[in-house]
N, C-alpha and C positions, 0 to 999 in steps of 0.2 A: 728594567730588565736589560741585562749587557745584552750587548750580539756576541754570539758565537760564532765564530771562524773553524772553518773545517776544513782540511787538507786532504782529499779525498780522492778515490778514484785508484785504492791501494790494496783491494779491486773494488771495485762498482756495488758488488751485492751486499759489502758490509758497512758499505759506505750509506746506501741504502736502509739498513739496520740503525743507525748510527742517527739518521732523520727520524724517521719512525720513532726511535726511543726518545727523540728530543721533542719531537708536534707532540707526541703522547703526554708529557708529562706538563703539557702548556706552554714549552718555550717557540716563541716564535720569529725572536729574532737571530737568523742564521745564514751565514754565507758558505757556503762552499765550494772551494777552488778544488778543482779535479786534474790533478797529473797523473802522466803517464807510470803507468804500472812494470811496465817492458822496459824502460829507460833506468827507473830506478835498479830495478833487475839485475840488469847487463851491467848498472856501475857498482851491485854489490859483488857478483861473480868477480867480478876484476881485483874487489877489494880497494877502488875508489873513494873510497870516504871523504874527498877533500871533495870530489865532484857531488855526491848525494847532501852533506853539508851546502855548498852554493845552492843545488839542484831546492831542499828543501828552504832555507832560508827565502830565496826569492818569493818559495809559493806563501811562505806566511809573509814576508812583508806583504805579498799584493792583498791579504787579509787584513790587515793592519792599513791600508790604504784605503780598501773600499770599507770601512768602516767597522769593521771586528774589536770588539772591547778584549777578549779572550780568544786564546787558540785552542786545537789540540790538531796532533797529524791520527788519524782514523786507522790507525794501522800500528804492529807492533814490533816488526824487523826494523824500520825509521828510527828507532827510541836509541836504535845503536849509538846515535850522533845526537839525542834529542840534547844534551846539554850545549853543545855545540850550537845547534841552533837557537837554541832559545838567549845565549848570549847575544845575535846577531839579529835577531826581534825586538819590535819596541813595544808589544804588547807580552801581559803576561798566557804563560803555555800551563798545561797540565798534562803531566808525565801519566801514559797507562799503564807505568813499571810501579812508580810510587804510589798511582790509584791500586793495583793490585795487590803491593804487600801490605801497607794501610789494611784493605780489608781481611787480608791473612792474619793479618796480628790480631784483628778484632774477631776473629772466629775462633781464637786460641792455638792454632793452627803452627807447627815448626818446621814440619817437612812438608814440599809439595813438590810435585815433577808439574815437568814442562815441554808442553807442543808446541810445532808451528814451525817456521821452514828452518833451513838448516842453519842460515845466518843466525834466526831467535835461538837456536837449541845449545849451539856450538858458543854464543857472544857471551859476555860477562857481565853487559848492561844488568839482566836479572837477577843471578848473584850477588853481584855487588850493589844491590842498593837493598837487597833483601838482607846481607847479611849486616849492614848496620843495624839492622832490628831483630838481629839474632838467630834467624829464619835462613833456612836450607834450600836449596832451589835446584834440583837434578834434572837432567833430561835422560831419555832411552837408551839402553843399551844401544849400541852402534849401528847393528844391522837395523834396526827401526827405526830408528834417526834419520835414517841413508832413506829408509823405506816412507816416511812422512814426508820428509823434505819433497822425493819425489814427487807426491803425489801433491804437492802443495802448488809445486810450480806447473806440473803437467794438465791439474785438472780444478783443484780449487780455485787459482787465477783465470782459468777460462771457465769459471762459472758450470763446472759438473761437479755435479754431489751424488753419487754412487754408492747402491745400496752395499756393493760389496765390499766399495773404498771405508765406507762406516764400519763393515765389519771386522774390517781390518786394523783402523785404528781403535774400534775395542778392546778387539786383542792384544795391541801393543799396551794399551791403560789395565789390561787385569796383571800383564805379564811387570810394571813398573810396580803395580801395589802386590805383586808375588815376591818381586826378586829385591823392590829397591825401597821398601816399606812407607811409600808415599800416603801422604794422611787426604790429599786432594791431588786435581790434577788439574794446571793453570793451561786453558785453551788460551795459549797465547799467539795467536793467528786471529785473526779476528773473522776469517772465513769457517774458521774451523765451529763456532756456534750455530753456522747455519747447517755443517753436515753431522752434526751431533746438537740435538735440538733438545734432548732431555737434561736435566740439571746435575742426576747421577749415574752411576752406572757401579753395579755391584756393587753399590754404600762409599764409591768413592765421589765427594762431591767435582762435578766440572765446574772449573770456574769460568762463565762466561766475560771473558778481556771487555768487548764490547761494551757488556749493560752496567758495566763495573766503571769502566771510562768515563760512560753517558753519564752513570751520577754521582761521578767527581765535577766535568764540568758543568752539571747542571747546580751541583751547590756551587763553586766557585761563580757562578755567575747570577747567583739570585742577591 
Protein backbone atom coordinates (compact mmCIF):
# COMPACT_ATOMS: atom_id res chain seq x y z
CA UNK A 1 0.00 0.00 0.00
CA UNK A 2 1.65 3.62 -0.95
CA UNK A 3 1.12 6.43 1.50
CA UNK A 4 -0.82 9.14 0.31
CA UNK A 5 0.19 12.64 0.97
CA UNK A 6 -2.52 15.32 1.18
CA UNK A 7 -2.19 18.95 1.07
CA UNK A 8 -4.84 20.01 2.91
CA UNK A 9 -6.65 22.38 4.98
CA UNK A 10 -8.00 24.25 1.52
CA UNK A 11 -10.60 24.26 3.87
CA UNK A 12 -10.70 21.89 6.60
CA UNK A 13 -14.34 20.40 6.08
CA UNK A 14 -13.31 18.95 2.69
CA UNK A 15 -10.24 18.12 3.71
CA UNK A 16 -12.13 16.21 6.15
CA UNK A 17 -14.28 14.54 3.22
CA UNK A 18 -11.14 13.70 1.60
CA UNK A 19 -10.01 11.24 4.88
CA UNK A 20 -13.23 9.79 5.34
CA UNK A 21 -13.33 8.62 1.61
CA UNK A 22 -9.86 7.19 1.90
CA UNK A 23 -10.21 5.21 5.86
CA UNK A 24 -13.62 4.21 4.02
CA UNK A 25 -12.30 2.50 1.22
CA UNK A 26 -9.34 0.70 3.53
CA UNK A 27 -6.56 3.00 2.82
CA UNK A 28 -4.51 3.71 5.66
CA UNK A 29 -1.53 4.89 4.96
CA UNK A 30 -1.99 8.78 4.82
CA UNK A 31 -0.31 12.00 5.62
CA UNK A 32 -1.61 15.26 5.69
CA UNK A 33 -0.01 18.44 5.63
CA UNK A 34 -2.57 21.39 6.32
CA UNK A 35 -1.89 25.02 4.96
CA UNK A 36 -3.34 27.98 5.31
CA UNK A 37 -6.44 28.68 3.40
CA UNK A 38 -6.26 32.67 3.87
CA UNK A 39 -2.64 32.91 2.60
CA UNK A 40 -3.22 31.00 -0.42
CA UNK A 41 -6.30 33.36 -0.85
CA UNK A 42 -4.73 36.71 -0.58
CA UNK A 43 -1.83 35.38 -3.05
CA UNK A 44 -4.67 34.26 -5.63
CA UNK A 45 -6.54 37.83 -5.25
CA UNK A 46 -3.06 39.47 -6.07
CA UNK A 47 -2.70 37.08 -8.98
CA UNK A 48 0.66 35.79 -7.33
CA UNK A 49 1.18 32.67 -8.93
CA UNK A 50 4.96 32.50 -8.56
CA UNK A 51 4.26 32.81 -4.60
CA UNK A 52 1.24 29.85 -4.45
CA UNK A 53 3.75 27.75 -6.82
CA UNK A 54 6.77 28.15 -3.87
CA UNK A 55 3.76 28.28 -1.25
CA UNK A 56 2.51 24.76 -2.78
CA UNK A 57 5.64 23.04 -3.84
CA UNK A 58 7.12 23.27 -0.32
CA UNK A 59 3.85 21.73 1.30
CA UNK A 60 4.26 18.67 -1.07
CA UNK A 61 7.81 18.25 -0.76
CA UNK A 62 7.44 18.14 3.18
CA UNK A 63 5.04 15.23 1.90
CA UNK A 64 7.54 13.57 0.03
CA UNK A 65 9.85 13.91 3.04
CA UNK A 66 7.82 12.58 5.69
CA UNK A 67 7.20 9.79 3.61
CA UNK A 68 4.32 10.05 0.88
CA UNK A 69 4.66 7.64 -2.16
CA UNK A 70 1.92 9.92 -3.89
CA UNK A 71 0.31 13.34 -3.66
CA UNK A 72 -2.64 15.15 -4.53
CA UNK A 73 -3.42 19.04 -3.23
CA UNK A 74 -7.43 18.52 -1.74
CA UNK A 75 -8.65 21.38 -3.39
CA UNK A 76 -9.45 22.67 -7.01
CA UNK A 77 -8.60 26.54 -7.36
CA UNK A 78 -4.46 25.08 -6.49
CA UNK A 79 -4.76 22.97 -9.99
CA UNK A 80 -4.35 26.52 -11.56
CA UNK A 81 -0.45 25.90 -11.08
CA UNK A 82 -0.82 22.15 -10.37
CA UNK A 83 1.69 21.53 -13.33
CA UNK A 84 4.01 23.80 -12.04
CA UNK A 85 4.23 22.13 -9.07
CA UNK A 86 4.27 18.84 -9.64
CA UNK A 87 7.51 19.53 -11.85
CA UNK A 88 9.18 20.87 -8.50
CA UNK A 89 7.96 17.34 -6.53
CA UNK A 90 9.79 14.34 -6.48
CA UNK A 91 6.90 12.25 -5.97
CA UNK A 92 4.25 11.54 -8.42
CA UNK A 93 0.72 14.09 -8.09
CA UNK A 94 -2.75 13.34 -9.27
CA UNK A 95 -4.57 16.12 -11.07
CA UNK A 96 -8.42 16.57 -9.84
CA UNK A 97 -8.82 18.51 -13.45
CA UNK A 98 -7.52 15.12 -15.24
CA UNK A 99 -9.39 12.94 -12.52
CA UNK A 100 -12.66 14.86 -13.50
CA UNK A 101 -12.48 14.84 -17.32
CA UNK A 102 -11.31 11.12 -17.29
CA UNK A 103 -14.60 10.52 -15.83
CA UNK A 104 -16.63 12.89 -18.08
CA UNK A 105 -15.35 11.03 -21.09
CA UNK A 106 -16.31 7.78 -19.46
CA UNK A 107 -19.92 8.89 -18.91
CA UNK A 108 -20.21 9.96 -22.65
CA UNK A 109 -20.66 13.20 -21.47
CA UNK A 110 -19.38 16.75 -23.89
CA UNK A 111 -20.75 19.58 -22.42
CA UNK A 112 -20.56 20.31 -18.57
CA UNK A 113 -20.56 23.68 -16.63
CA UNK A 114 -18.46 24.61 -13.81
CA UNK A 115 -18.66 25.80 -10.06
CA UNK A 116 -16.43 26.80 -7.47
CA UNK A 117 -14.71 30.09 -6.70
CA UNK A 118 -14.02 32.59 -9.13
CA UNK A 119 -10.35 31.85 -9.78
CA UNK A 120 -11.73 27.88 -10.72
CA UNK A 121 -14.74 29.45 -12.94
CA UNK A 122 -12.75 32.43 -14.78
CA UNK A 123 -8.87 29.96 -15.08
CA UNK A 124 -8.32 27.73 -18.07
CA UNK A 125 -6.74 24.88 -16.16
CA UNK A 126 -10.34 23.13 -16.87
CA UNK A 127 -10.84 23.97 -20.43
CA UNK A 128 -7.86 23.26 -21.37
CA UNK A 129 -7.19 19.93 -20.26
CA UNK A 130 -10.84 19.00 -21.00
CA UNK A 131 -10.67 20.05 -24.35
CA UNK A 132 -7.68 17.74 -25.36
CA UNK A 133 -10.43 15.12 -25.00
CA UNK A 134 -12.75 16.98 -26.94
CA UNK A 135 -15.10 18.03 -24.06
CA UNK A 136 -16.58 21.50 -23.32
CA UNK A 137 -16.31 23.07 -20.02
CA UNK A 138 -18.43 26.37 -19.29
CA UNK A 139 -18.98 28.32 -16.19
CA UNK A 140 -22.20 30.76 -15.25
CA UNK A 141 -23.41 33.54 -16.83
CA UNK A 142 -21.56 36.55 -15.11
CA UNK A 143 -23.80 37.83 -12.46
CA UNK A 144 -23.54 34.10 -10.76
CA UNK A 145 -20.17 33.62 -11.08
CA UNK A 146 -19.75 36.99 -9.18
CA UNK A 147 -22.72 35.48 -6.99
CA UNK A 148 -20.86 31.86 -6.33
CA UNK A 149 -17.46 33.09 -5.89
CA UNK A 150 -18.85 35.29 -3.27
CA UNK A 151 -20.47 33.03 -1.35
CA UNK A 152 -17.42 30.51 -1.70
CA UNK A 153 -14.98 32.94 -0.04
CA UNK A 154 -17.47 34.57 2.43
CA UNK A 155 -19.06 31.40 3.83
CA UNK A 156 -18.05 28.12 2.29
CA UNK A 157 -14.31 28.65 3.55
CA UNK A 158 -15.63 29.56 6.99
CA UNK A 159 -17.41 26.51 6.99
CA UNK A 160 -21.41 27.76 6.58
CA UNK A 161 -23.45 25.80 4.59
CA UNK A 162 -26.88 27.69 4.27
CA UNK A 163 -29.97 26.38 3.47
CA UNK A 164 -30.77 29.42 1.48
CA UNK A 165 -27.02 29.79 0.06
CA UNK A 166 -28.18 25.98 -1.45
CA UNK A 167 -30.96 27.37 -2.78
CA UNK A 168 -29.32 29.75 -4.50
CA UNK A 169 -26.78 27.80 -6.09
CA UNK A 170 -29.62 25.60 -7.40
CA UNK A 171 -30.97 28.19 -9.15
CA UNK A 172 -27.88 29.23 -10.81
CA UNK A 173 -27.43 24.98 -11.92
CA UNK A 174 -31.23 25.09 -13.48
CA UNK A 175 -30.57 28.46 -14.95
CA UNK A 176 -26.93 26.89 -16.81
CA UNK A 177 -28.90 23.68 -17.97
CA UNK A 178 -31.80 26.37 -19.28
CA UNK A 179 -29.60 28.86 -20.92
CA UNK A 180 -26.04 27.07 -21.57
CA UNK A 181 -27.46 23.34 -22.35
CA UNK A 182 -24.97 21.77 -19.85
CA UNK A 183 -25.33 17.77 -19.84
CA UNK A 184 -23.68 17.75 -15.89
CA UNK A 185 -22.52 20.26 -13.61
CA UNK A 186 -18.62 19.69 -12.24
CA UNK A 187 -18.84 20.96 -8.33
CA UNK A 188 -15.56 22.02 -8.68
CA UNK A 189 -14.95 23.43 -5.24
CA UNK A 190 -14.60 20.82 -3.20
CA UNK A 191 -16.65 22.46 -0.34
CA UNK A 192 -19.19 22.80 -2.70
CA UNK A 193 -20.33 18.70 -2.25
CA UNK A 194 -20.80 19.21 1.26
CA UNK A 195 -23.49 22.20 0.51
CA UNK A 196 -25.13 20.22 -2.16
CA UNK A 197 -25.17 16.67 -0.89
CA UNK A 198 -27.47 15.09 -3.43
CA UNK A 199 -25.90 13.59 -6.75
CA UNK A 200 -28.63 15.35 -9.06
CA UNK A 201 -30.68 17.93 -9.22
CA UNK A 202 -33.44 18.33 -12.07
CA UNK A 203 -31.69 15.27 -13.97
CA UNK A 204 -28.68 17.24 -14.03
CA UNK A 205 -25.81 14.98 -12.70
CA UNK A 206 -23.44 17.01 -9.87
CA UNK A 207 -20.28 15.93 -10.18
CA UNK A 208 -18.88 15.50 -6.77
CA UNK A 209 -14.60 16.84 -7.41
CA UNK A 210 -13.93 15.26 -4.05
CA UNK A 211 -15.15 11.51 -4.41
CA UNK A 212 -13.88 11.54 -7.96
CA UNK A 213 -10.24 12.68 -6.71
CA UNK A 214 -10.33 10.11 -3.88
CA UNK A 215 -10.71 7.41 -6.40
CA UNK A 216 -8.22 8.45 -8.82
CA UNK A 217 -5.70 8.39 -6.02
CA UNK A 218 -6.91 5.57 -4.48
CA UNK A 219 -6.14 3.49 -7.84
CA UNK A 220 -3.01 5.30 -8.42
CA UNK A 221 -1.90 4.05 -5.13
CA UNK A 222 -3.09 0.45 -4.89
Amino acid sequence: MKTIGIVGGIGPESTIDYYRLLIAAGHTQIIINSVAVQGLVGMMTKGDTTGVVEYLSEATNKLARAGADIAIIAANTPHIVFDEVQGRTPIPMVSIVEAVAEHVQAAGMTKVGLLGTGFTMRGRFYPDVFAKRGLVVVPPAAADLEYVHAKYLGEFLQNQFLPETREGVLHVIDRMKEELGVQAVILGGTELPILLRAGEHNGIPLLDTTKIHADAVLKAAS
